[in-house]
N, C-alpha and C positions, 0 to 999 in steps of 0.2 A: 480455557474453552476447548472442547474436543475436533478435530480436524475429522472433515468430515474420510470417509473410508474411500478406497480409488483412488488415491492422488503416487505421489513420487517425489522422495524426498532426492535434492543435489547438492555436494556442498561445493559451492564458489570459493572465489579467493578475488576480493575489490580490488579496486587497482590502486589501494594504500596499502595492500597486503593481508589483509583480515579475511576472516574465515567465517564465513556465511550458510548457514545450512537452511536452504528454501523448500519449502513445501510447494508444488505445481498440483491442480487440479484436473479432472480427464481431458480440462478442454485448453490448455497450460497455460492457464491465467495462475500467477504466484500469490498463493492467500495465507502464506504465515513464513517470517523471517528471523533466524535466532542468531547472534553472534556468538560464534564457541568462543571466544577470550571469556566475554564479560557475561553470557549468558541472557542478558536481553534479549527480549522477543518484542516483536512489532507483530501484531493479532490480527485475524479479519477485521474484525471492527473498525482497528488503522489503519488498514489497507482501503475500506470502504470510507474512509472518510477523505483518505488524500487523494482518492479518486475525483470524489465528490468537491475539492478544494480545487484540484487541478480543472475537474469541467468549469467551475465557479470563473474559475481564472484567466480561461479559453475566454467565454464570452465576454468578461467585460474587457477585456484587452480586443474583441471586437467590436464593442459599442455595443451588442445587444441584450446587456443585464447590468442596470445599475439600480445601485440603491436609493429611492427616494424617499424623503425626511416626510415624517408623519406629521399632519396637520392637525393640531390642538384643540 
């Protein structure tokens, strides 16, 4: 998937030693991550989804999102 134009790529190094190279966007939210060893990449798409896991996980660790069972 193409990264959109504007951004800035940096590459890190985690704190287990590995070599991360991030794409940031004009506004430096991080929307694509490749490991130089292994060459994995985690995509927008992942990034928007473990956002979307992580708000999931806010609320119901506050009580105000739970799931209720569907009645038959």
């Amino acid at each position: 998937m193409p990264i959109p134009g504007g951004g800035r790529y940096r590459v890190m190094t985690t704190k287990t030693g590995k070599k991360v190279r991030l794409h940031f966007t004009p506004g430096g939210r991080v929307n694509e991550a490749k490991n130089l060893a292994t060459r994995a990449t985690h995509t927008p798409a992942e990034f928007a989804r473990d956002r979307l896991r992580s708000r999931l996980a806010t609320l119901r660790r506050q009580g105000q999102f739970t799931r209720k069972a569907r009645a038959r």
